[in-house]
Each structure stands twice: as C-alpha cells, then as structure tokens.
C-alpha positions in Angstrom: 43.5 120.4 -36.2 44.1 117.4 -38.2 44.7 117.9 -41.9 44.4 115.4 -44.8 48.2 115.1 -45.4 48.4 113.7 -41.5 45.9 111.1 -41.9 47.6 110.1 -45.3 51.2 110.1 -43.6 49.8 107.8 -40.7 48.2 106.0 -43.4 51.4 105.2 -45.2 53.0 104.3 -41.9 50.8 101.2 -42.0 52.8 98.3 -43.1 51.8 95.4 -45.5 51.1 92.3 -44.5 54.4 89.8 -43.9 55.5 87.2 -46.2 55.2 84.5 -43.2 51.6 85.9 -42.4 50.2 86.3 -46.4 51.7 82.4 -46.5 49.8 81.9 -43.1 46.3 83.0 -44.0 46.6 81.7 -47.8 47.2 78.3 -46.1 44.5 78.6 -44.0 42.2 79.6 -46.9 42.6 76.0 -48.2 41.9 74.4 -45.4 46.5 73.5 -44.7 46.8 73.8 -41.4 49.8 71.6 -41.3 51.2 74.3 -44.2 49.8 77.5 -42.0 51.3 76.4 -38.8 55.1 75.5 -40.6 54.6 79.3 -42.3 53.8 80.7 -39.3 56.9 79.5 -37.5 59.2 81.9 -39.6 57.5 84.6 -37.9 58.5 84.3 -33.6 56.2 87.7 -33.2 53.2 85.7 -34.6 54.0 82.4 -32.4 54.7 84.8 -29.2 50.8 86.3 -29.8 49.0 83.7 -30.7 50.5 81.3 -27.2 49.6 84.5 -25.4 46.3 84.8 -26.6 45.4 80.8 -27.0 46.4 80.4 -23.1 44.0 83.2 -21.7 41.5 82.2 -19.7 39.3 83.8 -22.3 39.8 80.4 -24.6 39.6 77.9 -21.8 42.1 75.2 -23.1 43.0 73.2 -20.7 47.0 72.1 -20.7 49.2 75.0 -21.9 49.5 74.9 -25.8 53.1 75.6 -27.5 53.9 74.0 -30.5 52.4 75.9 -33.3 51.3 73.1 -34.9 48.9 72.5 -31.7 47.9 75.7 -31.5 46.5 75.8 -35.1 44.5 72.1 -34.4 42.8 73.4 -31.4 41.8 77.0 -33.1 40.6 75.9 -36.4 41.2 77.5 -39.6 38.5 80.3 -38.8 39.6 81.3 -35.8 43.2 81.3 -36.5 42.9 83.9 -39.1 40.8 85.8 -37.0 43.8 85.7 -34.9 46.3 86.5 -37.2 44.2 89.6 -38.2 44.3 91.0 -34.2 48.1 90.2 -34.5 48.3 92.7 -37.2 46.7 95.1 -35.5 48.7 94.6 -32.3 51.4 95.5 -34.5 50.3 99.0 -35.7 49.6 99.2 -31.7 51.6 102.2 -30.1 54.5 101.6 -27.7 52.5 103.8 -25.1 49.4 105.4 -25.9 48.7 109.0 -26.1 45.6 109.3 -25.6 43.6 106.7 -24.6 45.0 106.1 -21.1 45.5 102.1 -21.6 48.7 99.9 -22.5 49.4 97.6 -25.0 48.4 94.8 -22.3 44.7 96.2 -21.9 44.2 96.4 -25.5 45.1 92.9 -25.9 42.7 92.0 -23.0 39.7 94.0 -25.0 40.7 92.2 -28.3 40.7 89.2 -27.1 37.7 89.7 -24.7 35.6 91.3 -28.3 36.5 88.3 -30.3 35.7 85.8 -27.8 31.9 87.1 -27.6 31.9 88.3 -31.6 32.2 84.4 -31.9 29.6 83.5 -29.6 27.7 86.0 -31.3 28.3 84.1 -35.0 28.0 80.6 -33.7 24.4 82.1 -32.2 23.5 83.2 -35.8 24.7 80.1 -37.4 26.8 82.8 -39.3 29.7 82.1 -41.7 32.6 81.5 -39.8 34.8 83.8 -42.3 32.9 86.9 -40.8 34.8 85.9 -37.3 38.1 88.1 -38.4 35.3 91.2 -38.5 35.8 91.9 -34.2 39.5 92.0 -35.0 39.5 94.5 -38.4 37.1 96.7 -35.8 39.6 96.7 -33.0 42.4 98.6 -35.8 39.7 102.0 -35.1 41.0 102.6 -31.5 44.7 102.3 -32.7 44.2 104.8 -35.3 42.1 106.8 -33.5 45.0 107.2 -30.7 47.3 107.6 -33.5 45.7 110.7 -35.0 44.7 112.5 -31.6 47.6 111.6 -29.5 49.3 114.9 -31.4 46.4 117.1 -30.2 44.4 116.1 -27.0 43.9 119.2 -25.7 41.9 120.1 -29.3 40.1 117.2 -28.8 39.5 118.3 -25.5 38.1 122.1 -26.7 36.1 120.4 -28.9 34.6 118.4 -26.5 33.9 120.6 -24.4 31.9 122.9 -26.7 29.3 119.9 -27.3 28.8 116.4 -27.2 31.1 115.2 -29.7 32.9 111.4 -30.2 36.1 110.8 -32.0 34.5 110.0 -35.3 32.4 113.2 -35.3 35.3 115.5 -34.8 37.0 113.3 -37.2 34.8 114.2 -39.8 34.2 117.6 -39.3 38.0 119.0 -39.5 39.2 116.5 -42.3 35.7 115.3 -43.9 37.5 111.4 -43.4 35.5 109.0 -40.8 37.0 106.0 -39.3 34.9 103.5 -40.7 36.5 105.0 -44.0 40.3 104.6 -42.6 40.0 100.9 -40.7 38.7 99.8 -44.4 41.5 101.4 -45.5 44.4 99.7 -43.3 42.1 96.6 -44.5 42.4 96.6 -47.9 46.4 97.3 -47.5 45.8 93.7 -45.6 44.1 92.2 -48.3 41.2 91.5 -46.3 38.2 89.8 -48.4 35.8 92.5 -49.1 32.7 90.8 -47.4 34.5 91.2 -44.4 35.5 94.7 -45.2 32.3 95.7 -45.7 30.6 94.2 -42.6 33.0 96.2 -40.7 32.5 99.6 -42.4 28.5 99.0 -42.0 29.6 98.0 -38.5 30.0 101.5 -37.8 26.5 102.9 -37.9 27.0 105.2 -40.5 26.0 103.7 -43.5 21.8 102.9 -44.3 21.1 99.1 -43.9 18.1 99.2 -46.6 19.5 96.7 -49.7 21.8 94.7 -47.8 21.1 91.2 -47.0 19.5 90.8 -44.1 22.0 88.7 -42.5 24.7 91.1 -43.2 22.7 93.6 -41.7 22.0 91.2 -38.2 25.3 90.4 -38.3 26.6 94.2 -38.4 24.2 95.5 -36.1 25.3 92.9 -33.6 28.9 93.8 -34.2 28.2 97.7 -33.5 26.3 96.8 -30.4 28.9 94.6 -29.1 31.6 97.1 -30.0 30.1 99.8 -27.4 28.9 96.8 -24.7 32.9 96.2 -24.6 33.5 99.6 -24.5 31.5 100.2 -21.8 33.0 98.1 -19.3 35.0 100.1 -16.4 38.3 99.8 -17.8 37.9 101.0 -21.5 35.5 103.4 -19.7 38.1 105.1 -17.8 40.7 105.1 -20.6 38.4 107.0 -22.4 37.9 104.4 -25.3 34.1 104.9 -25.3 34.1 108.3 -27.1 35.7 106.4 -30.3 32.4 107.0 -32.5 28.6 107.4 -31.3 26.5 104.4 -30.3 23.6 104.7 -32.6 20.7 102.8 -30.7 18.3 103.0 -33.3 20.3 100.7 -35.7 20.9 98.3 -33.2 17.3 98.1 -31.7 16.2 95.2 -34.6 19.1 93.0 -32.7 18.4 94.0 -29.3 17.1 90.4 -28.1 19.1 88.5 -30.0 22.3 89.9 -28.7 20.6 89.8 -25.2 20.1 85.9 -25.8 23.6 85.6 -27.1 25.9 87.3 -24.5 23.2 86.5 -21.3 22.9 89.9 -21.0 20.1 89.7 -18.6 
C-alpha cells in the first residue's frame, strides 16, 4: 500500500528551513529579539502567522499586536520559536486535506489550542522553557500522516476494518517506518536541537522510558497524554485525527495527576 520510495519522495518534498526563519531562531537563541523581529520581517508569511496566532483568543493579549517588533516583546524568546516551529509546519500543511476531514483553519485552531496547554503544562513542571517548541514538532505527525494516506483511504479503510488498527500501526506494518521515526526526520531537516527531538520521538509511546531522566520522561508522558486529550475533543474527533497512533495508557498512568492538576481536568 505504501512503499518506502513514497515515504522517501514525501520526505524530500519537505523543504529546509528559510534564510529569514534560520536568522529568526539563531537570534532568538541569543537572547536578540530586536535582531529576530527585523529578520523575521523579510519573511510577510511568518509576520501573517504569527499576528494570526498572537491575536487568538487562545493568548489573551489585550490591544491587537502588529508590529513584529511587539509581537516578539510580548511572546518572549521561548515562545516565539515555539511559534516559528508551528509556522513551519503550517507550511508543509496541505491546501485541502485528504483524509483527515479538517482545513487548514482547524489545524491551526488545534496547534494553537496544543501549544497553549503544552505550556501550561511546562510552566506546571517548572520545565525548561526550550522543550516549549516540542507541542509544535508533534503537530508535523498529522500533516504527514494525511500526506501519506490521502493517496489510499480506502486501504486504510480495509485495514481498518479487519481490526483495530491506528495510523501508526498500519504505518509500520506495510513499510516497517513509524511516525515518531518520520516527524524526527522532517526535524532534523529543521535543525531542531536534539533534546527536543528526542522528547518528541519518546512522546510517541513507543520507545521504553527506563534510563531516561526522569524529567524527560514526566515531561514526554505529559506530552503523549495531552496529544490524545486534544485529539479527543469533538472536532479532531469527527475529522478522524484520533486514529493518528494508539494512546498507550500505561505510559501515561505515572502522570495521570499531574496533568489532571495542570489542565483542571476535573
């Protein structure tokens, strides 16, 4: 159904980060927000996003914020690049979806909606405020997935009918690739910093959290959990985006209360 060669065409189809955005985050990194904001103004995509995103309700500002200059003051160095790394993956977004039933302006609603409570979520733990970009980097898996079944959803469909089988399962059993192992991919063409790499690919569940530090582990328990409360709401549900990959319970159980606690679950 889906060969190799297909998920390393889409793969290729990914594009490297922009001059304006590398110069964005590497200003950012120092600590230039001045620098970040004038880099950022070469790219009008980047500006258009991040006024979109910054004047949600989700972020609560209270006067309508233009100038990117402002908009990097009031986010912070953090939480701008966290932003920066959601616009990139707004950009590999489809035109129209195949097969997710969603548009480009729901996606944007669940990325910001994911980040907004990811951060909560850090801010709870007392977490380093580098691991914020990690909800962003996570939100790439629903873009690829759509991206690699849109060609065959009625094989997806068969398959799912035959037992109870998510994306990532099906994924991995006609191509032997997972998409933990493809969003860490379209990372590392971002040049992403690896410990934010690999709290997303232990985000997914898959991997054994014995030998990591225990934070990392909290933190990417709390970050699968989240994933599939977001997931879960009526919207993503009826688009289908909850059969991206298995919620595995038992490696979120040790985080149970604390996300409880965190998002006033209830």
């Amino acid at each position: 159904m889906v060969t190799p060669q297909q998920i390393d065409e889409y793969l290729k189809r990914v594009p490297p980060m922009p001059k304006a955005l590398r110069e964005t985050i590497a200003a950012l990194q120092s600590g230039d927000l001045a620098a970040a904001a004038k880099a950022a103004a070469k790219d009008p995509g980047m500006i258009d996003y991040l006024k979109k995103v910054v004047n949600s309700a989700a972020y609560g500002f209270k006067a309508t914020i233009t100038d990117p200059a402002q908009i990097f003051s009031a986010l912070g160095a953090a939480r701008a690049k966290e932003l920066l790394y959601a616009y990139m993956v707004s950009r590999i977004a489809p035109e129209s979806w195949r097969y997710f039933n969603m548009d480009n302006d729901e996606f944007v609603r669940f990325q910001i909606e994911f980040m907004n409570r990811w951060e909560r979520l850090i801010a709870h733990m007392g977490a380093d405020e580098n691991f914020l970009g990690a909800a962003a980097i996570l939100s790439a898996g629903l873009v690829v997935a759509d991206a690699i079944f849109g060609d065959h959803s009625s094989d997806v469909a068969l398959l799912r009918e035959s037992g109870d089988y998510d994306l990532n399962t099906i994924l991995q059993r006609v191509s032997h690739v997972g998409f933990d192992r493809l969003v860490e991919e379209i990372a590392r063409r971002w040049d992403v910093e690896e410990p934010l790499v690999h709290l997303v690919k232990l985000s997914f569940g898959q991997m054994p959290c014995e030998g990591e530090e225990e934070r990392i582990c909290q933190l990417a328990r709390l970050l699968h959990l989240l994933l599939f409360y977001e997931l879960s709401r009526p919207k993503l549900l009826e688009a289908g985006a909850n059969a991206f990959i298995s919620f595995n319970p038992d490696f979120t159980l040790p985080v149970l209360e604390i996300f409880e606690e965190a998002i006033n679950t209830k």
